[in-house]
MOPAC internal coordinates of N, CA, C and O (Angstrom, degrees):
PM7 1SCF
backbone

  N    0.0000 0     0.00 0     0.00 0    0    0    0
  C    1.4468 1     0.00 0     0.00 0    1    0    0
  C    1.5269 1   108.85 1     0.00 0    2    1    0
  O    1.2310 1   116.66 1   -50.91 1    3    2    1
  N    1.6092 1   123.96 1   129.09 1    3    2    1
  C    1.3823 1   120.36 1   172.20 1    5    3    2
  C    1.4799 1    86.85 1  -127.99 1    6    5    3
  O    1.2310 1   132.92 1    13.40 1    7    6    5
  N    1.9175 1    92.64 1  -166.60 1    7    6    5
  C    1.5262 1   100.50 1  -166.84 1    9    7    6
  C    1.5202 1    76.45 1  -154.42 1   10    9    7
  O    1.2310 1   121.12 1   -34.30 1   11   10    9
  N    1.0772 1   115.46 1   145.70 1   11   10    9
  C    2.2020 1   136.94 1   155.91 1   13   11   10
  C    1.7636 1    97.01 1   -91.28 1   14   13   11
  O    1.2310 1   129.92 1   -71.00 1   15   14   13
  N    1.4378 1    98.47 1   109.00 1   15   14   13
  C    1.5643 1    99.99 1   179.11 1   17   15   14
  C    1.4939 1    99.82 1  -138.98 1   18   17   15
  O    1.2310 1   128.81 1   -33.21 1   19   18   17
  N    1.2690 1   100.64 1   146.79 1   19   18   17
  C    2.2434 1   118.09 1   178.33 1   21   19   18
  C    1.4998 1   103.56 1  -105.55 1   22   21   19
  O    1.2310 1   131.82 1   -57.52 1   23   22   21
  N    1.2067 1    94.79 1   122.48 1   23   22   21
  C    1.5617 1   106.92 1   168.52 1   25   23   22
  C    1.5216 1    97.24 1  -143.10 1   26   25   23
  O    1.2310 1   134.96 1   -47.56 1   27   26   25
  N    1.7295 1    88.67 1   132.44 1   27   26   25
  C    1.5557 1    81.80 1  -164.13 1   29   27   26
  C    1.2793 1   159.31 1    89.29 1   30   29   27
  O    1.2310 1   134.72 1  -176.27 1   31   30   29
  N    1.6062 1    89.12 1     3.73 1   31   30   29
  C    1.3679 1    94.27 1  -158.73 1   33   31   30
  C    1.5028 1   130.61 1    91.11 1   34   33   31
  O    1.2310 1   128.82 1   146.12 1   35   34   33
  N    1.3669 1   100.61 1   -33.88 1   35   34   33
  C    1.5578 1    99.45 1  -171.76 1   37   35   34
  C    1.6621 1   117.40 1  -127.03 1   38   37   35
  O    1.2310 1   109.51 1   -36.84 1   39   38   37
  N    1.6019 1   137.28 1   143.16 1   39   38   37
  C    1.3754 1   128.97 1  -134.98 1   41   39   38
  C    1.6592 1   103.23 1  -113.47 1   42   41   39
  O    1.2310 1   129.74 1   -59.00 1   43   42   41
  N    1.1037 1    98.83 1   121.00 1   43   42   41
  C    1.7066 1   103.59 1  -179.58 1   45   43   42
  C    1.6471 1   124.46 1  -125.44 1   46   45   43
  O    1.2310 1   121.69 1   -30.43 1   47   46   45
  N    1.2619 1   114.37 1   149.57 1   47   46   45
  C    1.6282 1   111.11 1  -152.74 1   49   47   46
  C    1.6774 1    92.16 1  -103.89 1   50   49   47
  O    1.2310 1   125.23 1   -82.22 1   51   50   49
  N    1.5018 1   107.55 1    97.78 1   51   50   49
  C    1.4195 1   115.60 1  -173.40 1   53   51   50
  C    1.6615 1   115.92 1   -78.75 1   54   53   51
  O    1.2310 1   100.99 1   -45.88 1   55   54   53
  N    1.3164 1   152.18 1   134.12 1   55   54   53
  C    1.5127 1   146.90 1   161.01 1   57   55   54
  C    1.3233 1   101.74 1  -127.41 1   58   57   55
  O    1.2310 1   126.88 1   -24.94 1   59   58   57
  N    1.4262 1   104.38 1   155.06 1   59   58   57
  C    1.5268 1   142.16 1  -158.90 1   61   59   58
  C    1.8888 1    80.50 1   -68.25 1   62   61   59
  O    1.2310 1   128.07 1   -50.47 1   63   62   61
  N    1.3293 1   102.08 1   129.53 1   63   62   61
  C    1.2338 1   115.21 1   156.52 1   65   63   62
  C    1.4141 1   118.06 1    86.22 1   66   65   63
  O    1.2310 1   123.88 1   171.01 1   67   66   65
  N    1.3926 1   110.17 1    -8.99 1   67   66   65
  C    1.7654 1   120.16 1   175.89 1   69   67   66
  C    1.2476 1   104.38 1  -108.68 1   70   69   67
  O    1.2310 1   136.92 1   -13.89 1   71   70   69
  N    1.7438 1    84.83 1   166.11 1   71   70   69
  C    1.6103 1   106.05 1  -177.07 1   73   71   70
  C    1.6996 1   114.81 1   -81.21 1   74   73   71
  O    1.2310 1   121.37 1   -28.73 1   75   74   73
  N    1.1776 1   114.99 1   151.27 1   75   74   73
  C    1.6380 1   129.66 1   164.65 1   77   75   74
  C    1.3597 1   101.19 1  -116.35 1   78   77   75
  O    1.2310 1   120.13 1   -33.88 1   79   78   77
  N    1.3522 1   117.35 1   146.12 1   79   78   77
  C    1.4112 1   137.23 1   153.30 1   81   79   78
  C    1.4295 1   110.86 1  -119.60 1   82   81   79
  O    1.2310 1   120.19 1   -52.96 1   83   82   81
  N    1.2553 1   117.24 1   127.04 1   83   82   81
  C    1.5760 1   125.25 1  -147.27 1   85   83   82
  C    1.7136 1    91.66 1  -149.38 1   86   85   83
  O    1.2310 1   127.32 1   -25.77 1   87   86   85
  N    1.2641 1   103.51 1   154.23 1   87   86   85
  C    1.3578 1   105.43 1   158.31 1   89   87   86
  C    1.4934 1   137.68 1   -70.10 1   90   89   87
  O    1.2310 1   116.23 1   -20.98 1   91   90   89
  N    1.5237 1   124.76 1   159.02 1   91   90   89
  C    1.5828 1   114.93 1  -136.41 1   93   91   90
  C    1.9333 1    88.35 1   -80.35 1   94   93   91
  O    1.2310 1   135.85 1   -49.72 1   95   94   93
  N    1.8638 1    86.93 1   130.28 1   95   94   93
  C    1.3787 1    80.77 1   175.99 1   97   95   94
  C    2.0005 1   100.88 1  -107.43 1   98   97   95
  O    1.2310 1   118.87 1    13.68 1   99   98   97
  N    0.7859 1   119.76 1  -166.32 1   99   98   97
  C    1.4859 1   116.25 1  -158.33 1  101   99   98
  C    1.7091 1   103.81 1  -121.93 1  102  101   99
  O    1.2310 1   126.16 1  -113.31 1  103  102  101
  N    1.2963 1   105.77 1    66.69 1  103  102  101
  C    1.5538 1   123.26 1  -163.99 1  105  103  102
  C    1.6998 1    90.48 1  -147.18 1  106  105  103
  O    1.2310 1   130.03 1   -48.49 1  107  106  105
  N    1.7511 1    98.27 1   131.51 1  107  106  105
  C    1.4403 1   105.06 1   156.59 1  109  107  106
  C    1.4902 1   128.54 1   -64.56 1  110  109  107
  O    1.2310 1   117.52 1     6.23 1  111  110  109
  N    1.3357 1   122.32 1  -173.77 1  111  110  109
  C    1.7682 1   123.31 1  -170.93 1  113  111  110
  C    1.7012 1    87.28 1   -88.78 1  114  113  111
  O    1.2310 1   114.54 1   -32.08 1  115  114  113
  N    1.4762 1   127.96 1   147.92 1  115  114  113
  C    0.9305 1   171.99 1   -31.50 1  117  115  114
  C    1.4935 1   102.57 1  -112.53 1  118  117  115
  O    1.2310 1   123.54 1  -135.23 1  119  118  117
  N    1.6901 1   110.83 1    44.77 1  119  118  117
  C    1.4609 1   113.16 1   148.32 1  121  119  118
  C    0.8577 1   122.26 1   -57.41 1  122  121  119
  O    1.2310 1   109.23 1    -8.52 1  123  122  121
  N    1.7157 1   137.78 1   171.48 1  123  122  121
  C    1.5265 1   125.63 1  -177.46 1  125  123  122
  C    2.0347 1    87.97 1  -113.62 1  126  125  123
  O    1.2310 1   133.42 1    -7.97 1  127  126  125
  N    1.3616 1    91.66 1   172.03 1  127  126  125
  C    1.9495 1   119.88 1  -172.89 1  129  127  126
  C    1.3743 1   103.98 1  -147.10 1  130  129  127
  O    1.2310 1   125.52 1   -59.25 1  131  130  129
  N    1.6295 1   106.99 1   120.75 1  131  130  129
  C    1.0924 1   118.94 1  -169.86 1  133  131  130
  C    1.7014 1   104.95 1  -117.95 1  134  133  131
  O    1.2310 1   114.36 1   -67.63 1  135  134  133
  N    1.2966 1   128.28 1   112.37 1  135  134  133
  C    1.5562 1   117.32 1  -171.34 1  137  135  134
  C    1.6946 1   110.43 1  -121.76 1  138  137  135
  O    1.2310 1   120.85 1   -65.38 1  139  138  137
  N    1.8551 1   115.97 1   114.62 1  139  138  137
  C    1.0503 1    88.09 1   175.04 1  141  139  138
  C    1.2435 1   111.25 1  -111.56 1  142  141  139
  O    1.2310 1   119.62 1  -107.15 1  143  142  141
  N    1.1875 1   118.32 1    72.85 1  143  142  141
  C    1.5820 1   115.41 1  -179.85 1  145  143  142
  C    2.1272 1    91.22 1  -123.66 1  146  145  143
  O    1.2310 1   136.62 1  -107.04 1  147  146  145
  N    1.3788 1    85.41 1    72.96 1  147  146  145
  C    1.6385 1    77.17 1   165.83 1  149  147  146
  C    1.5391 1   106.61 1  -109.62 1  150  149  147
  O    1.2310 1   129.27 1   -25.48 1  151  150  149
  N    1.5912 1    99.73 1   154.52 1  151  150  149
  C    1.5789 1    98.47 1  -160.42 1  153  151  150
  C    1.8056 1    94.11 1  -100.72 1  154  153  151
  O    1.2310 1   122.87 1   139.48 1  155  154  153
  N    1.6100 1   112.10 1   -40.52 1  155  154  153
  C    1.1426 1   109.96 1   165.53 1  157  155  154
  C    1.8798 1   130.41 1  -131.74 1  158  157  155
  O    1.2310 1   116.11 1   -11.42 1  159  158  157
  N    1.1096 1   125.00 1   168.58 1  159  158  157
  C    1.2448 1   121.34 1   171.92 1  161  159  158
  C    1.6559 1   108.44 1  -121.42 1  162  161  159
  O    1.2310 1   124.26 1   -63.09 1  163  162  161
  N    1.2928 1   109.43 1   116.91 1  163  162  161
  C    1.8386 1    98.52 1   168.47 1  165  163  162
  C    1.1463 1   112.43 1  -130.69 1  166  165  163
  O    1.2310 1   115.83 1   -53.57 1  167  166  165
  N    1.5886 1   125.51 1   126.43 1  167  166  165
  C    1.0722 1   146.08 1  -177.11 1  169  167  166
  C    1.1651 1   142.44 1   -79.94 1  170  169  167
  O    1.2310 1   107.45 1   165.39 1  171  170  169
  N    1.5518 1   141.00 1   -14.61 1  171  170  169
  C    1.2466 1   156.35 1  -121.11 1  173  171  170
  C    1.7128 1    98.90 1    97.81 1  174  173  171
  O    1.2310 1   120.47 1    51.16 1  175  174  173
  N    1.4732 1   116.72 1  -128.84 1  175  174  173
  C    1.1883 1   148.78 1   161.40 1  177  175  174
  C    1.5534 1   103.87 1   -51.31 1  178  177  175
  O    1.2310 1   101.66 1   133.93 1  179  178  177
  N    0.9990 1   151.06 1   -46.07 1  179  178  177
  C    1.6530 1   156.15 1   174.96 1  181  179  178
  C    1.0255 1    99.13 1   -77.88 1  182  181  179
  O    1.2310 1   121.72 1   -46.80 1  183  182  181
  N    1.9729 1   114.31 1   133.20 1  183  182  181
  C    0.9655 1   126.00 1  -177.04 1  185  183  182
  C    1.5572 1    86.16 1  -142.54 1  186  185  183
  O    1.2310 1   117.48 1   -25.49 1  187  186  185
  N    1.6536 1   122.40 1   154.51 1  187  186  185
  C    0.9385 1   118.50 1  -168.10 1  189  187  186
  C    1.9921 1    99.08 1  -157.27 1  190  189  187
  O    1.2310 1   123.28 1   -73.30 1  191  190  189
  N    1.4919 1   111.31 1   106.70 1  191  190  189
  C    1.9720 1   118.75 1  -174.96 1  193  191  190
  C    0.8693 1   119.67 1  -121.88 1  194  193  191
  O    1.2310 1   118.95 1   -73.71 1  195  194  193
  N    1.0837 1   119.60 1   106.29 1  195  194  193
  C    1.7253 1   139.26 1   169.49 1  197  195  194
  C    1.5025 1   102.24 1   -40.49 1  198  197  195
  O    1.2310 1   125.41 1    -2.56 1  199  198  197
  N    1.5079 1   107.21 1   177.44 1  199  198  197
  C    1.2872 1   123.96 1  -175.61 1  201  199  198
  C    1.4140 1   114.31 1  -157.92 1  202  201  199
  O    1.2310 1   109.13 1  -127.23 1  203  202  201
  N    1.4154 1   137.97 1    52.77 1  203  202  201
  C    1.8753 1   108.98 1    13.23 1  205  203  202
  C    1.7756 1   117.52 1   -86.20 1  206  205  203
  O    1.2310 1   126.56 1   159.30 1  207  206  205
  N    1.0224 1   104.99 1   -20.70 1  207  206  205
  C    1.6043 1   120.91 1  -178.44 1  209  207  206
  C    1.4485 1   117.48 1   -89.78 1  210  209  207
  O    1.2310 1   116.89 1   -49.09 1  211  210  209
  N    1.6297 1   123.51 1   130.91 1  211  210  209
  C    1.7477 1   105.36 1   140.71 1  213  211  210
  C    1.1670 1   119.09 1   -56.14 1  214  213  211
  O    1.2310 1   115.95 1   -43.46 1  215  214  213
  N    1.0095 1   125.29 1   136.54 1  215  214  213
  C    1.6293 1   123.19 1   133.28 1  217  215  214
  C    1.4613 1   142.38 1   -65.70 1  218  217  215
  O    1.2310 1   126.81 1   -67.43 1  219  218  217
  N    1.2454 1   104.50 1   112.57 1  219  218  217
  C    1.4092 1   109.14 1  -162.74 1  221  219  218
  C    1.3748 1   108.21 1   130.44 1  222  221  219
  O    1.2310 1   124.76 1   113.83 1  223  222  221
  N    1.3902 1   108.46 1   -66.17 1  223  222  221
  C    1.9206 1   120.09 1   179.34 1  225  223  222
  C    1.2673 1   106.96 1   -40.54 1  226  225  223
  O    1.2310 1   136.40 1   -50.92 1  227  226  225
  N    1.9632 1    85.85 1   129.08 1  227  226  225
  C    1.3649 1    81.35 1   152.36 1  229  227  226
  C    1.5833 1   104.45 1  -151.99 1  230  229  227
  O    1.2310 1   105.58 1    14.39 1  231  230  229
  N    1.3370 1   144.33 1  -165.61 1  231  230  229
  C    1.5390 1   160.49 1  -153.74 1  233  231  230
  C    1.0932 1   110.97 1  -130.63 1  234  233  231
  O    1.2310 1   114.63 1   -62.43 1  235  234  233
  N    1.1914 1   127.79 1   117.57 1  235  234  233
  C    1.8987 1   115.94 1   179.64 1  237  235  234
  C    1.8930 1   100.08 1  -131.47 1  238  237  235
  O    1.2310 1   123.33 1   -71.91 1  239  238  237
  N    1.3092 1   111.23 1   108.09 1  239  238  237
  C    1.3822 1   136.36 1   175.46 1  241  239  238
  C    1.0072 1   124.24 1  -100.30 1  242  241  239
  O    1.2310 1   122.26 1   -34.19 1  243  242  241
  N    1.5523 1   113.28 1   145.81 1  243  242  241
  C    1.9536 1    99.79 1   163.22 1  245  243  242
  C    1.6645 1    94.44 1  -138.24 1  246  245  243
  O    1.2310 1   129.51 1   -39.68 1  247  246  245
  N    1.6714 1    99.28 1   140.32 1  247  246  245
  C    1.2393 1   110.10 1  -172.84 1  249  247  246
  C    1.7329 1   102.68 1   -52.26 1  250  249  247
  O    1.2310 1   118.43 1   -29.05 1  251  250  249
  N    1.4513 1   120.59 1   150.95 1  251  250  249
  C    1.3679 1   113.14 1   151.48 1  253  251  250
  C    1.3355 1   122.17 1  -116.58 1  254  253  251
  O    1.2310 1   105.57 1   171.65 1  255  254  253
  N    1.2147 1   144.35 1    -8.35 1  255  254  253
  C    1.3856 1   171.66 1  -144.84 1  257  255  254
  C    1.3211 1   123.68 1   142.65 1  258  257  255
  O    1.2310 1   129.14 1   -22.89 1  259  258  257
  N    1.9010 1    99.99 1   157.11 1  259  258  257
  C    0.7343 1   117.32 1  -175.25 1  261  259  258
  C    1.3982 1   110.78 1  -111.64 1  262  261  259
  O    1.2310 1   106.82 1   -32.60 1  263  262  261
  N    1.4697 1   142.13 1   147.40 1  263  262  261
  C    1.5669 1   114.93 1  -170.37 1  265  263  262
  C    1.8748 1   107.02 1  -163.43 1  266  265  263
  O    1.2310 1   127.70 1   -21.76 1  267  266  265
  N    1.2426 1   102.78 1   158.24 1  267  266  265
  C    1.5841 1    92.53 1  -179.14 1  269  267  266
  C    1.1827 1   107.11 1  -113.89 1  270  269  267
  O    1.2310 1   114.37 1   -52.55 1  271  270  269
  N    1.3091 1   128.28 1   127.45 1  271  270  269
  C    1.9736 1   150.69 1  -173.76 1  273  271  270
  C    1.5945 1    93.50 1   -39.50 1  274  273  271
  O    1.2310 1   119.83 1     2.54 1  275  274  273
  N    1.5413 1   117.94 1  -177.46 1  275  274  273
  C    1.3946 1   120.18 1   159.14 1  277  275  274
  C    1.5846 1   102.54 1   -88.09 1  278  277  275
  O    1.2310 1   127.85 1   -14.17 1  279  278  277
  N    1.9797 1   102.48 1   165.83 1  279  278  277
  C    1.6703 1    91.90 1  -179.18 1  281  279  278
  C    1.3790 1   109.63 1   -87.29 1  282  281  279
  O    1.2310 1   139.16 1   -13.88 1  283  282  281
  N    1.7872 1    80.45 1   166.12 1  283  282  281
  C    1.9342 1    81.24 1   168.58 1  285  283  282
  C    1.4013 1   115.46 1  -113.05 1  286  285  283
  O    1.2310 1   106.52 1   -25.23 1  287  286  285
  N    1.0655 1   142.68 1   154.77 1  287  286  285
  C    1.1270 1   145.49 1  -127.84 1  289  287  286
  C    2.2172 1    99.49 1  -136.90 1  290  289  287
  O    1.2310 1   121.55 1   -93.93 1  291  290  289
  N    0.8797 1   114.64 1    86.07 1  291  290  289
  C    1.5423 1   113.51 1   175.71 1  293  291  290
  C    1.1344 1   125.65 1  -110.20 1  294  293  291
  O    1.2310 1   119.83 1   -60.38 1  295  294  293
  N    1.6965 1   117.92 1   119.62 1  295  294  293
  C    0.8390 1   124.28 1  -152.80 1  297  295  294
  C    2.0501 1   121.81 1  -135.21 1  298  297  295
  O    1.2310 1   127.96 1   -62.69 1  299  298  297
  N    1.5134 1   102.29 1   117.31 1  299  298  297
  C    1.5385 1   107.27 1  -139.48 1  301  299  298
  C    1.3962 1    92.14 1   -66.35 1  302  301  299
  O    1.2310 1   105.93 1     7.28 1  303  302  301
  N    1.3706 1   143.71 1  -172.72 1  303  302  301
  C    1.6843 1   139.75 1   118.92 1  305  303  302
  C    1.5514 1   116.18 1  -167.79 1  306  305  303
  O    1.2310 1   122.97 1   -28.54 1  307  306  305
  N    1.3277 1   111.92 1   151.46 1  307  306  305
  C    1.4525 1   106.47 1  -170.67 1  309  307  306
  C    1.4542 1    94.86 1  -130.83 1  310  309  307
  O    1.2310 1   110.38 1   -80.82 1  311  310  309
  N    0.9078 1   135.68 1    99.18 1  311  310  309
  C    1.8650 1   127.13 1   169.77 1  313  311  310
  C    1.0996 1   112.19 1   -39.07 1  314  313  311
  O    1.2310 1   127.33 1   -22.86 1  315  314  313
  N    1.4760 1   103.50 1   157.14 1  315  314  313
  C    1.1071 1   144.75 1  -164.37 1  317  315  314
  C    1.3400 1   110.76 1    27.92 1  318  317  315
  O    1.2310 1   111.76 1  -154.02 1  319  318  317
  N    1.2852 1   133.13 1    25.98 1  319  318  317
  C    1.7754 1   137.74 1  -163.71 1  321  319  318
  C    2.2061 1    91.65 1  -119.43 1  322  321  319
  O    1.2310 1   124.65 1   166.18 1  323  322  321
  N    0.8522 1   108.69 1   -13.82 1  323  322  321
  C    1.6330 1   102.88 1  -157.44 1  325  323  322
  C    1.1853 1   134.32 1    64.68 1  326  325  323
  O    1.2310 1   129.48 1  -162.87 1  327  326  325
  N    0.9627 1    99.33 1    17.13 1  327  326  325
  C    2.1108 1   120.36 1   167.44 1  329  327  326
  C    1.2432 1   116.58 1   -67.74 1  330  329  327
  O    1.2310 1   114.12 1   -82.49 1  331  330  329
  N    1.5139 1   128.75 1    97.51 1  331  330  329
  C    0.9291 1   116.42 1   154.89 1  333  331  330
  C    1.6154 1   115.93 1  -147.84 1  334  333  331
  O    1.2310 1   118.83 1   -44.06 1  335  334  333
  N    1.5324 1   119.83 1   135.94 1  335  334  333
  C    1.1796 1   152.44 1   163.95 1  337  335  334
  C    1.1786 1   140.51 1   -51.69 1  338  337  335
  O    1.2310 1    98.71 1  -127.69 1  339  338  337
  N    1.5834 1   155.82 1    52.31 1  339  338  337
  C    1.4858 1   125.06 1  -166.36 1  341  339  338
  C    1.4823 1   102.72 1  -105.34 1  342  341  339
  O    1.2310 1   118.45 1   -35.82 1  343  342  341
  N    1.3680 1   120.55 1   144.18 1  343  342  341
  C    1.4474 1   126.11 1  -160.01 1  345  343  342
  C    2.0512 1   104.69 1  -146.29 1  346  345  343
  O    1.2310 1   122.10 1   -52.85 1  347  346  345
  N    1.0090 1   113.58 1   127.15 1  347  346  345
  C    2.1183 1   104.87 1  -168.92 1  349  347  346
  C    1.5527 1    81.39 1  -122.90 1  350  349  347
  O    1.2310 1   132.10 1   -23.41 1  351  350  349
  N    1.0204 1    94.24 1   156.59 1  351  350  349
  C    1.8043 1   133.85 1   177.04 1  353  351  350
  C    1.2801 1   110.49 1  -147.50 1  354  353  351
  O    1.2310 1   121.27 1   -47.58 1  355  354  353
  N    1.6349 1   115.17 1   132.42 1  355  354  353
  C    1.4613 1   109.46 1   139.09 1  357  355  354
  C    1.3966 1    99.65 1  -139.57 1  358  357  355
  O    1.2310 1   130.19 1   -18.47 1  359  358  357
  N    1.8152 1    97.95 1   161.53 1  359  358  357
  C    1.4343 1    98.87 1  -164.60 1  361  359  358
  C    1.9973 1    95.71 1  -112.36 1  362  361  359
  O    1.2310 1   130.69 1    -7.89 1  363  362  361
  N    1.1516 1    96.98 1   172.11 1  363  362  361
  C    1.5764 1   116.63 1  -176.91 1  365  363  362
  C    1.2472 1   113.66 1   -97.61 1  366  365  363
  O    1.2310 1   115.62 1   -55.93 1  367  366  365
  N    1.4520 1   125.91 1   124.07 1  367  366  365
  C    1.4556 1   131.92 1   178.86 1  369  367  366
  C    1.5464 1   100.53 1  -122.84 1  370  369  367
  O    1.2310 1   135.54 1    -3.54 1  371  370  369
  N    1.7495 1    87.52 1   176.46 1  371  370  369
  C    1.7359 1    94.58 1  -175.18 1  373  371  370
  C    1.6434 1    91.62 1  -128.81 1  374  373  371
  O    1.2310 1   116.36 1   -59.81 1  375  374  373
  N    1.3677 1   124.52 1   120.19 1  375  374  373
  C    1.4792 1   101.21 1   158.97 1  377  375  374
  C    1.1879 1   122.11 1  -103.32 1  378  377  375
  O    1.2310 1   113.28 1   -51.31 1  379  378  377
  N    1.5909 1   130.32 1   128.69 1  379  378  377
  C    1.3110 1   137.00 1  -162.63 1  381  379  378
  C    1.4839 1   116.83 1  -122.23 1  382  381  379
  O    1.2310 1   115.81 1   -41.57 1  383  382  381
  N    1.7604 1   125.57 1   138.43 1  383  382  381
  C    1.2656 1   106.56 1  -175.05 1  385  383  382
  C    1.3722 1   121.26 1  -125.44 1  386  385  383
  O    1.2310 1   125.36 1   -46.98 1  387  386  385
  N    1.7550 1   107.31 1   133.02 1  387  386  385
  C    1.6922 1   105.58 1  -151.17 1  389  387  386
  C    1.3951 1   103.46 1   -68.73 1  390  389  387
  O    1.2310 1   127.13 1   -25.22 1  391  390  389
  N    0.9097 1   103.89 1   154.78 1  391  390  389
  C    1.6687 1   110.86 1   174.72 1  393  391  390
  C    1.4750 1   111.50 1  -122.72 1  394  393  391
  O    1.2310 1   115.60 1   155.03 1  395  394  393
  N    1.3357 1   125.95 1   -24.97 1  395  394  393
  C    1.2693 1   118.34 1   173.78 1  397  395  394
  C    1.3004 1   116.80 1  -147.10 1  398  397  395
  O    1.2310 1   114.65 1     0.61 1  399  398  397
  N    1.3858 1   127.74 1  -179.39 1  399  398  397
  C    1.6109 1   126.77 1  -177.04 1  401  399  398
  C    1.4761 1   104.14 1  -163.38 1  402  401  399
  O    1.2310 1   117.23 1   -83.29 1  403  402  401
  N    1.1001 1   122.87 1    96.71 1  403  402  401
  C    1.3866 1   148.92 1  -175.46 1  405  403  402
  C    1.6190 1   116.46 1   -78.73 1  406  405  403
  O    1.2310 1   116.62 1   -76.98 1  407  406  405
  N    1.3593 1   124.03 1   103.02 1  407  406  405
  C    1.3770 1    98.72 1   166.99 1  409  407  406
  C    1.6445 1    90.32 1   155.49 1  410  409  407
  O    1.2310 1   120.10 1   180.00 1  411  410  409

C-alpha cells in the first residue's frame, strides 16, 4: 500500500514503514506529522484519486532527523570580460518515517 502525498508544495510517493526526505519542516526529532493532502491511495488492485484531494486520507509520520544535503557549488563566468563568480549552498531537509496511511 502507498499513498501520492504534497508536503510543501512538492509530491512524494509515501509507504508504510519507509523513509521520506522532504524539505525542512519546522518540527523537532521524533515529533509526529500528520498530512492530509493525499492526492492518491493505492492498494493492491484498489486505487483511490482525489480531485485534488481524498477525502478522508491522511499520512501519519514521525520526524527522524534533521540534516543538511551536500553543497552545490555555482559558479558565475562571462569570457573574456573577467567575470567571475563562485557561490556554495546547501539546503536543509527533514527525513521522516511514515508509519501509517489512513483512508
Amino acid at each position: 500500500m502507498y499513498a501520492l502525498v504534497e508536503i510543501l508544495g512538492k509530491q512524494y510517493k509515501a509507504e508504510e514503514g519507509k523513509k521520506l526526505i522532504v524539505d525542512k519542516l519546522s518540527l523537532e526529532e521524533g515529533a509526529s506529522y500528520e498530512s492530509g493532502k493525499v492526492l492518491a491511495v493505492v492498494d493492491g488492485e484498489n486505487a483511490r484519486f482525489g480531485a485534488p484531494y481524498v477525502e478522508g486520507a491522511k499520512v501519519l509520520a514521525t520526524v527522524v532527523k534533521e540534516f543538511r544535503g551536500e553543497k552545490v557549488k555555482v559558479y558565475k563566468f562571462r569570457r573574456r570580460k573577467g567575470y567571475r563568480r563562485t557561490q556554495g549552498h546547501r539546503e536543509t531537509y527533514t527525513m521522516i518515517m511514515v508509519d501509517k496511511i489512513e483512508g
